[in-house]
N, C-alpha and C positions, 0 to 999 in steps of 0.2 A: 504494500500500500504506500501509497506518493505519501510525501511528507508536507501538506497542505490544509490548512486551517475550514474546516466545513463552513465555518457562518461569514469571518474576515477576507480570505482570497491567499491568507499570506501565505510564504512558501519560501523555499530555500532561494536564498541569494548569492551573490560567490563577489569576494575582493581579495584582499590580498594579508598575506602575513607581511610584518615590517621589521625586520630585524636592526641590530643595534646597530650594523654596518651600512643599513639603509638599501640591502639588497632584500625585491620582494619572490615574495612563491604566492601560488594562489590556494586560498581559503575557501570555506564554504561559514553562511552563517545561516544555522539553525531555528528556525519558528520554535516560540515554547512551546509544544503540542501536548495536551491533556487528555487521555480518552474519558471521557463521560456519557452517563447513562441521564436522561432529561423526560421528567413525564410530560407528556403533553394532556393537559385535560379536556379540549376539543374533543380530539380522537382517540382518548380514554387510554393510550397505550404509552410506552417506553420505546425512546430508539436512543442508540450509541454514537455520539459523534466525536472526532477527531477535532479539537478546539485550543485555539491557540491564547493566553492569559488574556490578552485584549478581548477575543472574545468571550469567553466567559464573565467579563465585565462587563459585555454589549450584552449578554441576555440576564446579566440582572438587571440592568438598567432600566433595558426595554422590556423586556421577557421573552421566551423560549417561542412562543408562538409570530408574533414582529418579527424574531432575529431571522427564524425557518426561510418568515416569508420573503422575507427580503435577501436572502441569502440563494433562494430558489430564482427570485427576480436580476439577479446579478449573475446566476448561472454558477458558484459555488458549489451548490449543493443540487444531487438531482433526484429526480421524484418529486 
């Protein structure tokens, strides 16, 4: 499974290590990815999403049903 944030978009980025001598190599930087379990009470069930810190703050914020939809309207998330 890709390393990509179900509700956010984010996803692995690449720059560079910088050494003391100022010669670089190239990096990768990692999303915080969380798995979690989220009831939805709509549709009365539980699903498992791949969520990155940012977003688990965007669905308390907003909540779990917003995030989905909008996450489905950005093409994120499918189904």
């Amino acid at each position: 499974m890709s390393r990509i944030c179900e509700i956010t978009g984010k996803k692995v980025i690449t720059g560079n290590n910088v050494s003391h001598s100022h010669s670089k190599t190239r990096r990768k930087f990692y999303p915080n990815l969380q798995t979690k379990k989220f009831y939805i009470p709509e549709e009365n069930k539980w699903i498992t999403l791949k969520v990155s810190a940012a977003g688990l703050r965007n669905i308390n914020k907003k909540g779990i049903s917003a995030c989905l939809k909008e996450a489905r309207e950005k093409g994120y998330l499918k189904g």
